[in-house]
C-alpha positions in Angstrom: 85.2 57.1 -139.9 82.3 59.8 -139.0 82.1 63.3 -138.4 81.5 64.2 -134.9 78.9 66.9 -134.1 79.3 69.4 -131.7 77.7 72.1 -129.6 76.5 75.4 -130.9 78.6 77.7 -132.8 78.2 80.9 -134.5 76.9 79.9 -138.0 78.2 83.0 -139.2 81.5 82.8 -138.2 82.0 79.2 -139.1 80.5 80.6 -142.7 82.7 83.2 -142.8 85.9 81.3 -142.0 84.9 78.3 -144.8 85.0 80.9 -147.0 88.1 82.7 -145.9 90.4 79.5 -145.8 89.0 78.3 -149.5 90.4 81.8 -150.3 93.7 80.7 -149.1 93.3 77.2 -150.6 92.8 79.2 -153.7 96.1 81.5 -153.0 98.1 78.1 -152.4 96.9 76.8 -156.0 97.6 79.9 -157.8 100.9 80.7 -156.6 102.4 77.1 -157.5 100.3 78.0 -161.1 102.7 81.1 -161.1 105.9 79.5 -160.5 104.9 76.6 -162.7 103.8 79.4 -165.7 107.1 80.9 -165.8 109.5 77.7 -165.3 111.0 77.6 -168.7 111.7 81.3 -168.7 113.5 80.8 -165.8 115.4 78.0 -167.4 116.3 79.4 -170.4 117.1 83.0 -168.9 119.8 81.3 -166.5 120.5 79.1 -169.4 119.3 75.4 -167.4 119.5 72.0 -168.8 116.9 69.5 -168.0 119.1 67.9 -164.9 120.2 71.7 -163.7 115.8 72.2 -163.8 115.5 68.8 -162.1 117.7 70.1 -159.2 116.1 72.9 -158.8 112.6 71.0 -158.9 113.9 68.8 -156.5 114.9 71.1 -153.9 111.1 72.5 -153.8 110.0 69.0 -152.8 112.4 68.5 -150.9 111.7 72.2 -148.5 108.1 71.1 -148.6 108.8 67.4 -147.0 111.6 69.0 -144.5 108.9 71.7 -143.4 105.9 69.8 -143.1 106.7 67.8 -139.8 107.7 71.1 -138.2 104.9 73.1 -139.1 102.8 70.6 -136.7 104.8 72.2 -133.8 104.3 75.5 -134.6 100.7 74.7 -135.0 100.9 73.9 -131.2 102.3 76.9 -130.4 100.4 79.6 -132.5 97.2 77.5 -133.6 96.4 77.0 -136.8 94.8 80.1 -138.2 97.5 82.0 -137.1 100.3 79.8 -138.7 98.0 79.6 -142.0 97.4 83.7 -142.4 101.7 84.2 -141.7 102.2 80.8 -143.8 100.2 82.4 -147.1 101.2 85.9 -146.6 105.1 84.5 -146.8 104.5 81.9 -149.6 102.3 85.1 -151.7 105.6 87.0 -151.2 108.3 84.5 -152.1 106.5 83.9 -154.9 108.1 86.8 -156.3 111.4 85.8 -155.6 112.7 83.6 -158.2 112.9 85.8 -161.5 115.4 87.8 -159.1 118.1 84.6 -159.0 121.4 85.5 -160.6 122.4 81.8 -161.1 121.2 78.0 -160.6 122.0 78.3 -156.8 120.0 81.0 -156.3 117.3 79.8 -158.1 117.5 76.7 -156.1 117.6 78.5 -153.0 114.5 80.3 -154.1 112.9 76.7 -155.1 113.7 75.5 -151.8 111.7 78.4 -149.7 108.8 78.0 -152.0 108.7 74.6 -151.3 109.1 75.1 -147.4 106.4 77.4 -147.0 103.9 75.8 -149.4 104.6 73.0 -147.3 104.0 74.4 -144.2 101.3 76.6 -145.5 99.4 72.7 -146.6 99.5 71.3 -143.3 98.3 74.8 -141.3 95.4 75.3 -143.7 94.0 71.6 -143.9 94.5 71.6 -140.4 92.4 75.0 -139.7 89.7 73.7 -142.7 89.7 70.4 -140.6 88.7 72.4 -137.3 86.0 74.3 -139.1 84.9 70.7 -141.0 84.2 69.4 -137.0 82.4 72.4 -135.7 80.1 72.5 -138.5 79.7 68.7 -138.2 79.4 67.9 -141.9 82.2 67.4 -144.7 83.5 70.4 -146.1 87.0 69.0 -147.1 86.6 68.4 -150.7 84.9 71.4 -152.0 87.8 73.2 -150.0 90.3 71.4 -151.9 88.3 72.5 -155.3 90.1 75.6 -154.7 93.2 74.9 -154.8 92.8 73.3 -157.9 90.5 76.6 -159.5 93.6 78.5 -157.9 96.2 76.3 -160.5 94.1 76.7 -163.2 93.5 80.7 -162.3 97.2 81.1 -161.2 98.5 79.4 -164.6 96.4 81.1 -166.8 97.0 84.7 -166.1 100.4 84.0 -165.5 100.4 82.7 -169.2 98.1 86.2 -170.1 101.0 88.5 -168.7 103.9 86.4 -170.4 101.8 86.5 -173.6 101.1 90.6 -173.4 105.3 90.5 -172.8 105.6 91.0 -168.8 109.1 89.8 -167.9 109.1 87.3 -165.1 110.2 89.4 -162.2 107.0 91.9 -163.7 104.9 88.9 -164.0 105.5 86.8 -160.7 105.5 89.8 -158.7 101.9 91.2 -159.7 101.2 87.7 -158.9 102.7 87.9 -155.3 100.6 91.2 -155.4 97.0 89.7 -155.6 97.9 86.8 -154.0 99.0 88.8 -150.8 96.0 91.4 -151.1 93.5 87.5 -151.1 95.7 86.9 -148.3 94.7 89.7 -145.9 91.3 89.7 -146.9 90.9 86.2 -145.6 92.6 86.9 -143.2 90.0 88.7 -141.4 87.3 86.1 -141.2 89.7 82.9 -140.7 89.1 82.8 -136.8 86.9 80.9 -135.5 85.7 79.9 -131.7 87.7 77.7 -129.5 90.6 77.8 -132.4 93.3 77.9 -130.1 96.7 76.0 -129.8 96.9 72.1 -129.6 97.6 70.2 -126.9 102.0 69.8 -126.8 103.7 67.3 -129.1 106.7 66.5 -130.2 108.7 65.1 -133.5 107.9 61.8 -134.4 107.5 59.0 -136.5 104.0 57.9 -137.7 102.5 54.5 -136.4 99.5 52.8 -136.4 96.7 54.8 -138.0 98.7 57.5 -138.8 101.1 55.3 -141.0 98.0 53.7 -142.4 96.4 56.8 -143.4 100.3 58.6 -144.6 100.6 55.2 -146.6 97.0 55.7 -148.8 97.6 59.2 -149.3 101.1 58.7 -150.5 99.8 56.6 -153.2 97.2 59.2 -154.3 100.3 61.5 -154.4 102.5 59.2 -156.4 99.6 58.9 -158.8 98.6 62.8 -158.8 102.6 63.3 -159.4 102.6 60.5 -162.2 100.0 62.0 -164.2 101.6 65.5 -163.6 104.7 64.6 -165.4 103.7 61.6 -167.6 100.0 62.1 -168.8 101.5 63.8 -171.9 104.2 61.7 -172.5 101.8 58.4 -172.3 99.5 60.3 -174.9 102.1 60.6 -176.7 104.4 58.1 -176.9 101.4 55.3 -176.1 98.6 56.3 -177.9 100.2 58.0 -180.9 98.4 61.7 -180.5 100.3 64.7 -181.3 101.8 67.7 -179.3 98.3 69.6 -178.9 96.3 66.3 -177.9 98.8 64.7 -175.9 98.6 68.1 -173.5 94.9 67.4 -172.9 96.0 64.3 -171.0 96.8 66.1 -167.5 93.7 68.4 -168.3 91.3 65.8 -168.8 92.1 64.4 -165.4 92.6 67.8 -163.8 89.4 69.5 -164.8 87.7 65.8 -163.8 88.7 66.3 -160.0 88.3 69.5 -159.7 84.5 68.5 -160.6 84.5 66.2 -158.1 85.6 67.7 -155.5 83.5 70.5 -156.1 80.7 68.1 -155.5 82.7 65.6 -153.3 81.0 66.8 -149.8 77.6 65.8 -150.6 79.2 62.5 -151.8 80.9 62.3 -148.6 77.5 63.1 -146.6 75.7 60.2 -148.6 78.2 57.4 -148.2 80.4 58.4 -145.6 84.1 58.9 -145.8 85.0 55.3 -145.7 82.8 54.3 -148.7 84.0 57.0 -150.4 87.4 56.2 -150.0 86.4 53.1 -151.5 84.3 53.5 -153.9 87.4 56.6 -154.9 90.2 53.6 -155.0 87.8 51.5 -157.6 86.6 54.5 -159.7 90.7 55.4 -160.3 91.7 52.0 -160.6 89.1 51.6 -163.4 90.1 55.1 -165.1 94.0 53.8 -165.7 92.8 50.3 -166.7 91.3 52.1 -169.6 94.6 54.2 -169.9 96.0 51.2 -170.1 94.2 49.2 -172.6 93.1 52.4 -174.6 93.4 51.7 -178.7 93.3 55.3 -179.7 93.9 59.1 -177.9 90.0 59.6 -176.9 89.8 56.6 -174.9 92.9 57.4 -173.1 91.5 61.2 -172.8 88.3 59.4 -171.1 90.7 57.2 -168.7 92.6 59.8 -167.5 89.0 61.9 -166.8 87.7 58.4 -164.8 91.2 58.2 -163.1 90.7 62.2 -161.5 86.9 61.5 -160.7 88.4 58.8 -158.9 91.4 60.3 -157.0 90.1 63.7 -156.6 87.9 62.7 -152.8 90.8 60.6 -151.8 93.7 63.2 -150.1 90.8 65.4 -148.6 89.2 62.5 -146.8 92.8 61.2 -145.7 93.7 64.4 -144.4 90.6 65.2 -142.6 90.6 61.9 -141.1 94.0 62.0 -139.7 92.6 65.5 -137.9 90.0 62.6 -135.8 92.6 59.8 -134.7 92.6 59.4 -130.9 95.4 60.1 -128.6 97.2 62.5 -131.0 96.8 66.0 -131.4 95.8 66.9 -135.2 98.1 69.1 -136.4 100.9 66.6 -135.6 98.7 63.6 -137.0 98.2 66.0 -140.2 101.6 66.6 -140.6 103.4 63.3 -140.7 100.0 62.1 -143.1 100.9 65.1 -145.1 105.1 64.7 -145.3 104.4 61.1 -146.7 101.8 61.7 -149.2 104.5 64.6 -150.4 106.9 62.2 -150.4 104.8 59.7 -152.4 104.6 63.1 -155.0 108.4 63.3 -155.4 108.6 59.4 -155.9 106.0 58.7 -158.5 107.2 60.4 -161.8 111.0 58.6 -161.3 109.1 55.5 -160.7 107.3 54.9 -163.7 110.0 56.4 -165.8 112.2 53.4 -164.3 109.3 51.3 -165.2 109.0 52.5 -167.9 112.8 52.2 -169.2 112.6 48.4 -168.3 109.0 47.1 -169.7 107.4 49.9 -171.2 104.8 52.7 -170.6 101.7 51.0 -170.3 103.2 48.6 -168.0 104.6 51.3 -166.2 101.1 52.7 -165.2 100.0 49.3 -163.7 101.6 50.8 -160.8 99.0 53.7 -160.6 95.9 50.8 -161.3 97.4 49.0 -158.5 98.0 52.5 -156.0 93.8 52.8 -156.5 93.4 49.3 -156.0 95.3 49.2 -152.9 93.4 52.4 -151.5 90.0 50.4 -152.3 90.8 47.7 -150.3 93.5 49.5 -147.7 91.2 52.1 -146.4 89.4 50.5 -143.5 92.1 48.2 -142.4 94.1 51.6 -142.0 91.9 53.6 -140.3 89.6 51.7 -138.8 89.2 54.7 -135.9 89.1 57.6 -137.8 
């Protein structure tokens, strides 16, 4: 796995467009912090249970899965900057959608696009940030990805400033569709860059070889991501014995811990090379959730879950980028069927370890998540040997 150099560019531009497509990185992050900001005053203003939530939760994952491999044909037909400034203008506005449902089909309905065109907006901007990754010749993949997580924590946060100042949700997602559409076409005017044209024609298909191998490892860094999303408090909790307030800090301890690392994840990259890193990722996360594991007390726990997103926070970045660089198939159609399985691995992990979890117990639930880092440790180079 190496990062081929090319020709001479324009610095400038390449500069320009790094910048531009962190900007919608950023846009992606903060609209899902949005949504996720005003999901229980959605529920309760429709009047949800938890299973009528769950369907609606489901049906974003499942628009984001459905659109994914598509998106890698559009990509062949527009070219990816293109499909990522139309992709984030549409996701910006839909994000303003949902307070407008009348009922629990609406809302559903509403879910569903969000999930589509965050979907299709993930594979057309990792695809574009891959093509500017290349023509720079050195990794750029995980600071990029920083922003999406910055654009959560942003999104989430002001979101929970307007609710708190008493914005109603159509008042408060819709001045978020607002800025996120005015980021939008701002970055949209430096996103080109040279030779970024259309792909070469491909069609639908299933992955193989080192696509598969690559859609496998990032599916288990999506099952784990999705794990601690849902179950990082609950564990605190229910595990460890801390209360309400501690118990939230699970999810943020490993939250702020990857969006350190992938903040510095490039230079990482550069030193060891995307393979070792990979690696060296699998052990660090593996090591993180054995101390979830065997943790006595809350602040041992707090300090696994930080190890665990040092660990996993290079992982999806370097997968993604890597699946832009396998021979023989054009990027954006490698990208997408690497991207619809680690997606998938997102909707499976939290139902996993809850079965787990029913049948032998919480901590021996999250050997599953030890053994997902372990396996990426030791997966990575038989799966993309080429990349």
């Amino acid at each position: 796995m190496t990062f081929p150099q090319t020709g001479a560019l324009d610095r400038r531009m390449l500069t320009l467009a790094r910048i531009s497509v962190a900007a919608i990185f950023l846009v992606s992050g903060a609209g899902l912090g949005v949504w996720a900001a005003h999901i229980p005053l959605l529920k309760a203003g429709l009047g949800l249970d938890d299973a009528g939530l769950g369907f609606v939760l489901l049906a974003m994952g499942v628009g984001a899965v459905l659109a994914m491999p598509v998106t890698g044909l559009v990509l062949h037909r527009f070219g990816a900057a293109p499909t990522t400034i139309v992709a984030g203008a549409l996701f910006s506005a839909a994000v303003a959608l949902p307070p407008h449902a009348p009922d629990a089909a609406a809302l559903m309905a509403s879910a569903f696009m969000l999930g589509a065109l965050i979907g299709g907006l993930d594979v057309a901007m990792n695809a574009h940030a891959a093509a500017i990754e290349k023509a720079l010749g050195r990794p750029i993949m995980s600071s990029i990805h920083a922003f999406f997580s910055i654009g959560g924590l942003a999104g989430s946060a002001g979101a929970g400033g307007l609710i708190a100042l008493g914005l109603s949700p159509a008042a408060g997602m819709g001045a978020g569709a607002a800025a996120l559409l005015a980021i939008t076409a701002l970055a949209a005017l430096r996103l080109a860059i040279p030779g970024g044209g259309a792909e070469e024609a491909h069609g639908l298909r299933l992955p193989k070889g080192a696509v598969l191998g690559l859609g496998a490892l990032a599916l288990l860094a999506f099952l784990a991501e999705g794990a601690m999303i849902d179950w990082s408090a609950v564990y605190m909790s229910q595990a460890v014995g801390a209360g309400p307030a501690l118990a939230a800090y699970g999810y943020a301890a490993f939250s702020a811990a990857m969006t350190a690392a992938r903040l510095t994840g490039d230079r990482v990259v550069g030193r060891l090379g995307p393979l070792r890193t990979v690696q060296a990722s699998g052990v660090v996360a593996a090591a993180g959730l054995c101390l979830v594991v065997a943790a006595p007390a809350p602040w041992v726990a707090l300090a696994g879950f930080a190890i665990a997103g040092l660990g996993f926070a290079n992982v999806v970045p370097v997968l993604f980028s890597a699946s832009t660089r396998l021979p023989g198939i054009a990027p954006g159609a490698a990208l997408a069927m690497v991207a619809t399985m680690a997606y998938g691995g997102g909707l499976m992990g939290p139902p996993l370890i809850g079965f787990l979890s029913n049948a032998y117990g919480l901590r021996v639930a999250f050997l599953l998540l030890v053994a997902a880092g372990l396996v990426i440790a030791v997966g990575v180079r038989r799966a993309a040997p080429r990349a």
